[in-house]
N, C-alpha and C positions, 0 to 999 in steps of 0.2 A: 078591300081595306088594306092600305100599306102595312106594313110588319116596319117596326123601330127596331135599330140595333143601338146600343152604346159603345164605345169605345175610347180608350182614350189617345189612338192615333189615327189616322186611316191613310195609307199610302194607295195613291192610283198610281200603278205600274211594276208588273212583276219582273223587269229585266233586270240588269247588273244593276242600277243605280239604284231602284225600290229594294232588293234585296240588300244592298249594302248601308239602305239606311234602316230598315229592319233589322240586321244585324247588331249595327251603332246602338240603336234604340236598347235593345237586351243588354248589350254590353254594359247601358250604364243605368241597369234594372230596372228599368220603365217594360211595364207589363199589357195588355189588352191591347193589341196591336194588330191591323185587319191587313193585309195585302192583298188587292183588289186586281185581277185580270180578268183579261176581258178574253184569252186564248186560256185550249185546255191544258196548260201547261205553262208551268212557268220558265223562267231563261233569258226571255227577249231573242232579239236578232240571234245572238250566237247558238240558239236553239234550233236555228234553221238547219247549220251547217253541220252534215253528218260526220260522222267518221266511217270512210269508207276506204275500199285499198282502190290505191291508182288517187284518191283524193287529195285535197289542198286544202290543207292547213293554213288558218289567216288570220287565229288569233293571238295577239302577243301577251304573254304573261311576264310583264317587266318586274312581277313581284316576284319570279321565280328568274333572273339571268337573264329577264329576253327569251325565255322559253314559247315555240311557239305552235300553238296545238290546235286542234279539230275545235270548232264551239262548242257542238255538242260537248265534248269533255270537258270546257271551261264552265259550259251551265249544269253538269252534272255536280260540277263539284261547287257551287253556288246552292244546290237544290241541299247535297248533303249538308251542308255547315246550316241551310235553315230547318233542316227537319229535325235539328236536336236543340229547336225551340218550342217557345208554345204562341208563337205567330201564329193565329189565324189566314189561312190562306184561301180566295175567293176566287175561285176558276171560274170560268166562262161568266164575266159578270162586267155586265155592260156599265156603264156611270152616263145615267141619261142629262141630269144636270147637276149643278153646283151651289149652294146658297152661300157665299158667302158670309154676310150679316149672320147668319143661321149656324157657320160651321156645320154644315151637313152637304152630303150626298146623296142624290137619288138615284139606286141602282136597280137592276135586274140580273135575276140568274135562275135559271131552270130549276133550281130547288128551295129556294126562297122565295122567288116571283117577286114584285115589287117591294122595295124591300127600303129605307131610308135611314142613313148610318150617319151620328151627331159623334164629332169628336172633339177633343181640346186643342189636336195640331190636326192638320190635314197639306199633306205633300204630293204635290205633283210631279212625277216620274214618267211622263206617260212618251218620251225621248223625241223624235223626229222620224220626216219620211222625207221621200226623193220630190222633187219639183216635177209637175206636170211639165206639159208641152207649152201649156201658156203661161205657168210663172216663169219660165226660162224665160220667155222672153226673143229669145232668137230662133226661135224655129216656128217655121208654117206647116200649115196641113192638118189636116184632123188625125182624130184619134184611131187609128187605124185598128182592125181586130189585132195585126199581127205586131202591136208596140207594147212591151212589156214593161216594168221595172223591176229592178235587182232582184226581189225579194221574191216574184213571180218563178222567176228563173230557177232560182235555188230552191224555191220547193220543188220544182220538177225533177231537174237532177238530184239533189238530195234526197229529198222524202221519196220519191216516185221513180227514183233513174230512170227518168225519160229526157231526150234531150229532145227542146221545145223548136230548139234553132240549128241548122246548119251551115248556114252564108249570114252568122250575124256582122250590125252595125251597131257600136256600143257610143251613145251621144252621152259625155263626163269623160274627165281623163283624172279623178281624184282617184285616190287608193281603193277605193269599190270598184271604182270601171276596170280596174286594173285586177283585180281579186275575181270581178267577173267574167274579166276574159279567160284567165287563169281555170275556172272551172268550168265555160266551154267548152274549152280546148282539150282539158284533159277528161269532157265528157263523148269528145268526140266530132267536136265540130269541127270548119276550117278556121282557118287565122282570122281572129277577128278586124276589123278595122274600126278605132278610135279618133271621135271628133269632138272639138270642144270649140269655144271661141274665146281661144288664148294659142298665143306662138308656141308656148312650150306644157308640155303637158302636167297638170296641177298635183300629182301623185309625187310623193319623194322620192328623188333618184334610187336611195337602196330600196326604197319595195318595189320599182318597178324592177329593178337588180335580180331581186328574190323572186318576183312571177317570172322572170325569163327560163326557169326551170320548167315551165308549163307551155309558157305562150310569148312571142314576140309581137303582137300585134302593130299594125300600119299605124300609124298618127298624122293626121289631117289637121290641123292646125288654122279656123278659120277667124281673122280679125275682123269686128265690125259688121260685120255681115250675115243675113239672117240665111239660114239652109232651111230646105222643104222636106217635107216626108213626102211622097205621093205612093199613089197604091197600081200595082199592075198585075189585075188579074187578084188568083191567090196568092202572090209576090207583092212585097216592098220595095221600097227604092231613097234612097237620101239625094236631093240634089243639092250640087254643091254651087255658092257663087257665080263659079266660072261653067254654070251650066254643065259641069261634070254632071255624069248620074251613076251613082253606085246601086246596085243591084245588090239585094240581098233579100230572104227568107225572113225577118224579121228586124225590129231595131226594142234596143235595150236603152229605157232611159235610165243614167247612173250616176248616182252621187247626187251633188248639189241637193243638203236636204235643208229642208223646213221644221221647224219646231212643232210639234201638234202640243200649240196651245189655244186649240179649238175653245176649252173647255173651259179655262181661264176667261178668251174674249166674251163670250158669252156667259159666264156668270159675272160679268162686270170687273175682273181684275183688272188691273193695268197693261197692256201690249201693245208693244211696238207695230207701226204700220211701217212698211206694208212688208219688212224683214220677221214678223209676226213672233219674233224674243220677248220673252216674261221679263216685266220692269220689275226688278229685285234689287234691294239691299244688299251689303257685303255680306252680310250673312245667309244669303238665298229667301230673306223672307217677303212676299212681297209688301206694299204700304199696309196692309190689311192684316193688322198681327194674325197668327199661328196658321196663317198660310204660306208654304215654301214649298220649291220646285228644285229639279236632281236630275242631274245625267244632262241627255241633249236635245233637251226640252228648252235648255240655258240657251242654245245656238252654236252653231262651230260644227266640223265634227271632231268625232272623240273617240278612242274604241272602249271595251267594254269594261276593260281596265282602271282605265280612266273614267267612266262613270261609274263604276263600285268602289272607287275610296273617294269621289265625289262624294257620292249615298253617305259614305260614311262622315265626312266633315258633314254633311249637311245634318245628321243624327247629331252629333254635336251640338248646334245652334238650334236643332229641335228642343233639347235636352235642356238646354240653357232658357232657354223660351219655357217650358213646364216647369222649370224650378220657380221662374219669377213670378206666374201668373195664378 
């Protein structure tokens, strides 16, 4: 038998953007508020990134000067500002589906078990992840064991100081590919080599500026043209257009993310195809009153910054939404 919970918010997603609209929420004394993750720990991404010596620092706190620090110490300090609430918060806690019509959630967690949570507003925070090999779109070959993405990588090195790769090939050239050459290199790898299919690389000149402290990496720059993974052996390889073949130990796919709004298409919200962005209102809510979305679940990317005072206008129009209804 499922176990009911009530409450009168439920946020999916405990990174910067669920925590900043949990924050909003208290701020403006709206009380019974569930924050739903699905890791044992809250943070998001910038939880990955340890603070370590010889580390890279990659997150910007423009609310502090452009200060620019470890994640881990940007989500520490996100954990303390919620813990002198009375946020309920749900670790390890899966959201198997959505009811819209219903305003409910059906969720699991190892110490509830199936468990179904009815709220007044319910917010999707649940941010983005990196494009496979075939939403890109320009790249062949299968999924090879040794092709990673970002987040793979950083748990190694961070959580684990293990370095995964040592002849890496990093496919994106936005401010992640750049961020993750940045912590190969000063985990001990060789110079990475970065490919996109754009002339110039998609990262802003000063952060590539700022990772040259770490890492200089090649850039390959391929127009129109689709590049292969192929596999040699226990080795990798990218080839390029011009039948180049770069050799390397593994390849990193980076950047270029996708909204995970799984959850939405399938409880029948409204979503874009096939760039999978939540159709929302100026106010983040979508056509379906006291449902709203937060952070970079929106589309774009965005760093963590910027989707925790996201969180927090989107608390806002929650707040404004539970006065009226």
């Amino acid at each position: 038998m499922k176990m009911k919970k009530r409450m009168k918010v439920a946020i999916v997603g405990g990174g910067p953007a669920g925590i900043g609209v949990a924050l909003g929420l208290v701020r403006r004394g709206i009380e019974s508020i569930a924050l739903i993750e699905r890791n044992d720990k809250i943070g998001g991404i910038p939880a990955l990134y340890r603070r370590k010596p010889g580390g890279v620092p990659t997150f910007i706190r423009w609310s502090r000067g452009g200060r620019i620090v470890f994640g881990e110490d940007y989500a520490n300090g996100l954990r303390a500002k919620l813990s002198k609430t009375d946020v309920e918060v749900w670790l390890e806690t899966q959201v198997l589906k959505i009811v819209p019509e219903e305003m409910s959630l059906n969720v699991v967690n190892p110490s509830m078990g199936n468990t179904i949570i009815k709220a007044d507003s319910i917010i999707l925070a649940c941010g983005s992840r990196e494009k496979t090999i075939a939403e890109r779109g320009w790249i062949m070959g299968a999924r090879l064991p040794r092709v990673f993405f970002t987040r793979q990588i950083i748990h190694w090195i961070d959580r684990h100081s293990v370095l995964p790769l040592h002849n890496p090939v990093i496919i994106g050239s936005d401010l992640i590919a750049y961020a993750a050459a940045a912590k190969l290199r000063a985990a001990g790898s060789s110079e990475p080599i970065i490919i996109d299919n754009c002339r110039r690389p998609k990262s802003p000149f000063l952060a590539r500026q700022y990772f040259r402290r770490w890492s200089r990496p090649s850039y390959r720059g391929i127009i129109r043209e689709p590049i292969e993974i192929i596999g040699y052996g226990s080795e990798s390889a990218v080839k390029l257009p011009n039948d180049e073949i770069i050799r390397c130990d593994g390849v990193v796919l980076s950047g270029e993310l996708i909204p995970n709004s799984e959850l939405a298409l399938v409880g029948g919200l409204e979503v874009e195809t096939p760039s999978r962005t939540p159709v929302v209102r100026r106010d983040y809510q979508f056509s379906r009153p006291g449902w709203f979305v937060a952070g970079n679940i929106l589309g774009g990317f965005h760093g963590a910054e910027w989707c925790f005072f996201n969180g927090l206008k989107v608390a806002k129009s929650v707040a404004k939404y539970l006065s009226q209804s």
